[in-house]
C-alpha positions as CSV (number, residue, x, y, z in Angstrom):
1,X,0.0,0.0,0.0
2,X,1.3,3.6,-1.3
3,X,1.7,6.5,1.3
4,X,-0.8,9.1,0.3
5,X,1.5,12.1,-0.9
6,X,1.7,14.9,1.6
7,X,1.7,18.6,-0.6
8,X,2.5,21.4,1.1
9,X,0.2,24.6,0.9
10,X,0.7,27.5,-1.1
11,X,1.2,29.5,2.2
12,X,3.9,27.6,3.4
13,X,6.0,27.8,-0.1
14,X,5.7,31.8,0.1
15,X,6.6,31.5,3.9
16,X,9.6,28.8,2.6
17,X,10.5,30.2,-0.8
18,X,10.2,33.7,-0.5
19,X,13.6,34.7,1.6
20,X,15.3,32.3,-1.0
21,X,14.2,34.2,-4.2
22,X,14.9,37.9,-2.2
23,X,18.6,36.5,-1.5
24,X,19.1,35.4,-4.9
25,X,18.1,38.4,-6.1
26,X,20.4,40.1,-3.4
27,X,23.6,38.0,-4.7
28,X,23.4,38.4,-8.3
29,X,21.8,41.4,-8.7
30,X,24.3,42.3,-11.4
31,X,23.3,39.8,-13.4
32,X,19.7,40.2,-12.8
33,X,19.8,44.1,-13.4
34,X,21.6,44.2,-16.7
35,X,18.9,41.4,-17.8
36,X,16.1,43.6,-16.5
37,X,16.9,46.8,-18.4
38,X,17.8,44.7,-21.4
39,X,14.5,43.1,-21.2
40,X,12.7,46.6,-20.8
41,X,14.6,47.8,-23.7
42,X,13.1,44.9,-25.5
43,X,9.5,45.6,-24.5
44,X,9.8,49.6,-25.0
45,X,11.3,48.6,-28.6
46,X,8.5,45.9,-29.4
47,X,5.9,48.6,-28.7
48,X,7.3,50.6,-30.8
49,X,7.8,48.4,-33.5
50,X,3.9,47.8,-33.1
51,X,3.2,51.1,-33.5
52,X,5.9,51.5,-36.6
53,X,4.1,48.6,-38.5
54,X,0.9,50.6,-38.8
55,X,2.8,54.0,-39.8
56,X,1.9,54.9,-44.1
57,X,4.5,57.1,-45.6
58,X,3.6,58.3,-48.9
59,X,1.5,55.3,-49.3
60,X,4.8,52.8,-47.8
61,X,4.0,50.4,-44.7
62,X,7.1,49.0,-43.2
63,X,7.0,45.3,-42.7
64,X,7.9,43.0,-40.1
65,X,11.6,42.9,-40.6
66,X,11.5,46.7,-41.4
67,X,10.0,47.5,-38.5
68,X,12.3,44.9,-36.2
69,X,15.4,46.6,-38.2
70,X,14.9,50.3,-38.0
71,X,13.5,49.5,-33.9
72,X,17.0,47.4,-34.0
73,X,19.0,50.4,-35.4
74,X,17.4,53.0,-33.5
75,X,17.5,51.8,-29.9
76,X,21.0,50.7,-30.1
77,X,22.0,53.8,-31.3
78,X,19.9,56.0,-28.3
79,X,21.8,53.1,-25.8
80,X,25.7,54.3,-26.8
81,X,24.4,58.0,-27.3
82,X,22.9,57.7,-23.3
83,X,26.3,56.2,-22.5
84,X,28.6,58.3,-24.6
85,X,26.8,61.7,-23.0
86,X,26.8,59.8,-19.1
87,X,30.0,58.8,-19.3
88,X,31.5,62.2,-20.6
89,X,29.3,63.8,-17.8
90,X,30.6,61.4,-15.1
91,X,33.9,63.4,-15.3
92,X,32.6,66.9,-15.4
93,X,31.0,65.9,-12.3
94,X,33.9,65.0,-10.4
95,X,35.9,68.1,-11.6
96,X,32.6,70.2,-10.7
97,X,31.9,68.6,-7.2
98,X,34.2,70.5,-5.1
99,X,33.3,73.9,-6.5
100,X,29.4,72.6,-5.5
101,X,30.1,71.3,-2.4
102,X,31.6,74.2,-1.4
103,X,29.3,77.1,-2.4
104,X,25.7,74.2,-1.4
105,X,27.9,74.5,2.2
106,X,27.5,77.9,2.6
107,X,23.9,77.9,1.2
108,X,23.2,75.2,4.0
109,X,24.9,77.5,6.2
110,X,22.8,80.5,5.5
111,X,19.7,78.3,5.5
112,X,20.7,76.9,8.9
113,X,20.6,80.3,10.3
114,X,17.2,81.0,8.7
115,X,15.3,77.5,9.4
116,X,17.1,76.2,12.5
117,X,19.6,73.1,12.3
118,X,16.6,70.5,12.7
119,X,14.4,71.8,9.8
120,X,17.8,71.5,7.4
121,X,19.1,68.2,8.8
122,X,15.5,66.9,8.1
123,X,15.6,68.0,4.8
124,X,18.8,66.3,4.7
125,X,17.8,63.1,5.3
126,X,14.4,63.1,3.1
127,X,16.8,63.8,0.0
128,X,19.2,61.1,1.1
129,X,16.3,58.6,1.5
130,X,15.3,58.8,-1.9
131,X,18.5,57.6,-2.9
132,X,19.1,60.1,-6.0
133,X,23.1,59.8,-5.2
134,X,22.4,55.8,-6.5
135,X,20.6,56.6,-9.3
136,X,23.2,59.4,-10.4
137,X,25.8,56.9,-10.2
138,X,24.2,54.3,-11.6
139,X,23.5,56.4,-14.9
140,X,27.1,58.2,-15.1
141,X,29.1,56.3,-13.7
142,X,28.0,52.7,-13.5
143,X,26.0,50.3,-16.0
144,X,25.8,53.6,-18.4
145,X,29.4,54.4,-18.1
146,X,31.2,51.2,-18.0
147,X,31.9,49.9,-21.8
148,X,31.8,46.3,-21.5
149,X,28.4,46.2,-19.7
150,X,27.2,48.9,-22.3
151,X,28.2,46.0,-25.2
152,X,26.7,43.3,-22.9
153,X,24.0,45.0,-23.0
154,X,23.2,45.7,-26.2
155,X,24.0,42.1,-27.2
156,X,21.5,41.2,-24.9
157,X,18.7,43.3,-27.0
158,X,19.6,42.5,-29.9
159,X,19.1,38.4,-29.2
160,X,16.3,39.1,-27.5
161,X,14.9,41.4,-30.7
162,X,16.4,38.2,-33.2
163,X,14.3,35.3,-31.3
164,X,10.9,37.3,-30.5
165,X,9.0,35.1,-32.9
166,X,10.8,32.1,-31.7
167,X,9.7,33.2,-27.9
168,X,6.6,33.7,-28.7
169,X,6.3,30.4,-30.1
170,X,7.4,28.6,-27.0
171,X,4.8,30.8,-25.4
172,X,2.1,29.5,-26.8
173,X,3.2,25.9,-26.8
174,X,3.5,25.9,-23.1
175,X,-0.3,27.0,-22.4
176,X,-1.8,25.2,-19.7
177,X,-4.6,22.8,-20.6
178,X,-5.6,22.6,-17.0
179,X,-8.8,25.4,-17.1
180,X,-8.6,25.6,-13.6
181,X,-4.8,25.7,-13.8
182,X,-2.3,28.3,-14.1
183,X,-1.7,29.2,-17.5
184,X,1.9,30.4,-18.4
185,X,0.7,31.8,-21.5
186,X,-1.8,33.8,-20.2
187,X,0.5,35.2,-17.7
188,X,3.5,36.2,-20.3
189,X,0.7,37.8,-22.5
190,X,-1.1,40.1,-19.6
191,X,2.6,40.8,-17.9
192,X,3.5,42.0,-21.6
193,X,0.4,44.1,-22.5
194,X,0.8,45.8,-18.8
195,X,4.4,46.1,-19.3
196,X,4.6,47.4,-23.1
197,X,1.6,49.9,-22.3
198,X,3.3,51.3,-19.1
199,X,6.7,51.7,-21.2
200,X,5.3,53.1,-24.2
201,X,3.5,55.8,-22.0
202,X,6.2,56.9,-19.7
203,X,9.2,56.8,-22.3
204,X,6.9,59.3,-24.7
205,X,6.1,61.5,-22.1
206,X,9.3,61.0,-20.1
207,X,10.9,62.0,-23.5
208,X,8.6,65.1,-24.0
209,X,9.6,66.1,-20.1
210,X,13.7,65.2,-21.2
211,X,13.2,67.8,-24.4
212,X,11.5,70.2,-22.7
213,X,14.2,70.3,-19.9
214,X,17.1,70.2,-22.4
215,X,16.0,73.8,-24.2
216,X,15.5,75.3,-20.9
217,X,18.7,74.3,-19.2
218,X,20.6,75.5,-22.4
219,X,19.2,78.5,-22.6
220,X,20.1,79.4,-18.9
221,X,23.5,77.9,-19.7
222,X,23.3,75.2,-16.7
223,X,25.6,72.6,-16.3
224,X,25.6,69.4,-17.7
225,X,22.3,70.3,-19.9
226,X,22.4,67.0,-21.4
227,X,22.9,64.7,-18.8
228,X,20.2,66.4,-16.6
229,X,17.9,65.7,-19.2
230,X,18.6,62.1,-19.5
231,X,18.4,61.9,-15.7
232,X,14.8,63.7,-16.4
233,X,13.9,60.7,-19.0
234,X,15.1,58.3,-16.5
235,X,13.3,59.2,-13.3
236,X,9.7,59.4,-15.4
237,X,9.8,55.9,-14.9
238,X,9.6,56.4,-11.3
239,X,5.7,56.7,-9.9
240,X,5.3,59.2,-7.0
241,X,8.8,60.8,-6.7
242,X,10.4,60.8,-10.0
243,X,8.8,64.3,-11.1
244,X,10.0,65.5,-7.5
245,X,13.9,63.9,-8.2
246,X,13.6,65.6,-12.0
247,X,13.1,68.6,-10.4
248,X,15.5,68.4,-7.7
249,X,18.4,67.7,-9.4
250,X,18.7,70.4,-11.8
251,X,17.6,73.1,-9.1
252,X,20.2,72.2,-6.9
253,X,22.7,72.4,-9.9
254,X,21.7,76.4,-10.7
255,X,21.8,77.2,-7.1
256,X,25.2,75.6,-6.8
257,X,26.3,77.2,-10.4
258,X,24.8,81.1,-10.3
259,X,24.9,83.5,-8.2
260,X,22.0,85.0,-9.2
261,X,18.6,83.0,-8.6
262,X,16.6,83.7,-11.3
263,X,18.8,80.3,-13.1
264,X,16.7,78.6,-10.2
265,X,13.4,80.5,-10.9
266,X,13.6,79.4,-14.8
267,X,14.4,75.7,-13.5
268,X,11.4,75.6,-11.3
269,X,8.9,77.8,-13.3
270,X,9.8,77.0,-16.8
271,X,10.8,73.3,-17.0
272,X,8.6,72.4,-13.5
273,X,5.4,73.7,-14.8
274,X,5.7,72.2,-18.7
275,X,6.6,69.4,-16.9
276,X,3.5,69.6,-14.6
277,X,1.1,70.2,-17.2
278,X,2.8,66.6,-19.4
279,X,2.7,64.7,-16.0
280,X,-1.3,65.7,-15.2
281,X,-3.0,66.4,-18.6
282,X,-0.8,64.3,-21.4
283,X,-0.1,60.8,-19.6
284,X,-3.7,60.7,-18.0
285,X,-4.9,61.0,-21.8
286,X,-2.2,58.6,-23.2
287,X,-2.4,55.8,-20.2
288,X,-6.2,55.4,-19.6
289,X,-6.7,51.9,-17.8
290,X,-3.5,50.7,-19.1
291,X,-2.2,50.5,-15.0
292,X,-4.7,49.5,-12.1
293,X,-2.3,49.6,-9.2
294,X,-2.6,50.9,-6.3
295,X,-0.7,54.3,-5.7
296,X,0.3,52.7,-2.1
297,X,1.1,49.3,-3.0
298,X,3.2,51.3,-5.6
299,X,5.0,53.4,-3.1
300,X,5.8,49.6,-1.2
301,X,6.8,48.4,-4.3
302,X,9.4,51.2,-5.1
303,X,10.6,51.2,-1.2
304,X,11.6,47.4,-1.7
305,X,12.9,47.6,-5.2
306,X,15.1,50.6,-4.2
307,X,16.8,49.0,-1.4
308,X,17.0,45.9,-3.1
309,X,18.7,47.2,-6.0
310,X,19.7,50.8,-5.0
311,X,17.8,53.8,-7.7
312,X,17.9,50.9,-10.7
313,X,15.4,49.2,-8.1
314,X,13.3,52.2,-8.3
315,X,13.4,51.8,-12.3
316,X,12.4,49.2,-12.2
317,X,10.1,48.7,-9.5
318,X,6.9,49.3,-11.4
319,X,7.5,46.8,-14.3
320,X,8.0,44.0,-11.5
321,X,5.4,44.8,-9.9
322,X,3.5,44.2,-12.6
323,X,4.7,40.9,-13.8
324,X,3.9,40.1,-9.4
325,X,0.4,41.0,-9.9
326,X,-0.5,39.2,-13.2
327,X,1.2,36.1,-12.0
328,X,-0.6,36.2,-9.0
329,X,-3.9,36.9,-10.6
330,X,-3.5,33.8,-12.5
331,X,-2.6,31.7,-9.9
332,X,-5.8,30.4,-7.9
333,X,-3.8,30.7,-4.4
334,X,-2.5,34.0,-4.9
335,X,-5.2,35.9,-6.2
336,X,-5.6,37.7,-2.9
337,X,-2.2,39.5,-3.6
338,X,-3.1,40.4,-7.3
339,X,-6.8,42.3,-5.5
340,X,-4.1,43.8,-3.4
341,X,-1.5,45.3,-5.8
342,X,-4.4,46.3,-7.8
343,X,-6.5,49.7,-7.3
344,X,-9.9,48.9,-7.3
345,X,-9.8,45.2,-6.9
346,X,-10.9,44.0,-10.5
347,X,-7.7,41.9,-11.8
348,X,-9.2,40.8,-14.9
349,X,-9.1,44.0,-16.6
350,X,-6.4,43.2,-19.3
351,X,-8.2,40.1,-20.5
């Protein structure tokens, strides 16, 4: 006579598994994050390869490889632009640091005297806690800067780009025919339409905010125009405090550079309220119901992420979360966690 099989319960595999999949994330986390952003890449590029296939001009429609190729040629090139104009910033930086820290030290000092030393060592530590000094090193000094990880990268995109079809093929083959079952097909097409719709949205907008911020901070002459706007298009991608980080960065750069304030006025004024009017009246119009996650759960989400992984983590932390929530909506067990990630509880809303 057989032993009945004992299987544990879903519950006790979170409880079990969970600290095992946050430590391997932990340990090779620079594996992990150069396969993330080359897999973001990949979906920002598919959507717009989507969008390129249904483009007429003068009568022309690209076709499949047309589209793949000029997507191909295009996103490669913006990845060694990004990393030619970081790196080249990341020693500018350095030589400029000094000079900054010296003339932000009097500013503090000054402020100090206004505000009291516990109003300015508050606002200290709320600008340390969003971890901005990551995120700048991360995109001039780090993945962007470094050449081999910059190739690495690219190579990574450009395989995932050759094989899509060949993907999607395994996709489909490995559908569940379990209707009461998880179905991994299902899951890889809801992660990707959330995914694709979320990238799409924020890099056109994120790109309008990054233009916008690039004629204003060379027309007030700041420092390191071009860099401060790719920091711009970078931190769009962050929900909640990313418009807050584009704007801090580039103020504190014209209070450190001028000794006038009207630099600063322009900065906040100018770029902050074209920026404002992008962030509240353009994405609403472009995103719709493309996201249904909670704006708390969010805020969780990009806590964890970031000191997981540092500012990438915050990058990145919508995307996962994401990919979390549609896995866990199609899993029978788990579909308490999708109702909480989500906003209004309905989980079946990219179906």
């Amino acid at each position: 006579m057989k032993s009945a099989q004992v299987i544990a319960p879903d519950w006790f595999k979170i409880i079990v598994g969970l600290p095992f999949v946050i430590l391997l994330l932990w340990l090779g986390q620079d594996l992990f994050k150069l396969l993330a952003v080359a897999f973001l890449i990949f979906i920002l590029a598919t959507a717009f390869t989507d969008r390129l296939s249904r483009v007429s001009i003068g009568g022309h429609r690209f076709s499949g490889w047309q589209a793949h190729a000029l997507a191909l040629a295009i996103f490669i090139s913006v990845i060694w632009v990004f990393a030619a104009i970081s790196s080249t910033a990341a020693g500018e930086i350095v030589e400029a640091l000094p000079r900054y820290q010296e003339r932000l030290g009097g500013i503090a000092v000054k402020l100090e005297s206004l505000l009291g030393p516990r109003l300015v060592e508050a606002l200290h530590q709320a600008v340390d806690g969003l971890q901005v000094g990551d995120l700048v090193v991360f995109l001039a000094g780090g993945l962007v800067g470094s050449i081999a990880q910059v190739s690495l990268l690219t190579i990574y995109f450009v395989f995932l780009v050759l094989e899509r079809s060949d993907w999607q093929k395994k996709v489909a083959m490995l559908s569940s025919p379990d209707p009461h079952g998880a179905d991994f097909a299902v899951i890889v097409r809801r992660a990707a339409i959330g995914i694709k719709n979320f990238m799409w949205v924020n890099a056109v907008t994120s790109a309008m905010s990054g233009a916008v911020a690039y004629v204003v901070f060379r027309l007030i002459g700041l420092d390191f125009a071009s860099f401060l706007a790719i920091m711009i298009f970078f931190v769009g991608f962050i929900p909640n405090i990313g418009a807050f980080i584009g704007i801090l960065l580039p103020s504190f750069v014209a209070l450190a550079q001028f000794d006038s304030l009207w630099p600063l006025v322009a900065v906040i004024v100018i770029y902050g309220g074209a920026d404002q009017v992008i962030s509240n009246v353009i994405t609403p119009m472009m995103q719709g119901k493309s996201l249904n996650m909670s704006i708390f759960m969010i805020t969780v989400s990009l806590v964890f992420w970031s000191l997981l992984w540092g500012g990438l983590g915050a990058f990145l932390a919508v995307p996962l979360t994401v990919i979390v929530m549609v896995v866990a909506s199609e899993v029978p067990s788990l579909r308490w966690l999708a109702v909480l990630l989500s906003k209004d509880g309905q989980i079946d809303y990219l179906e």
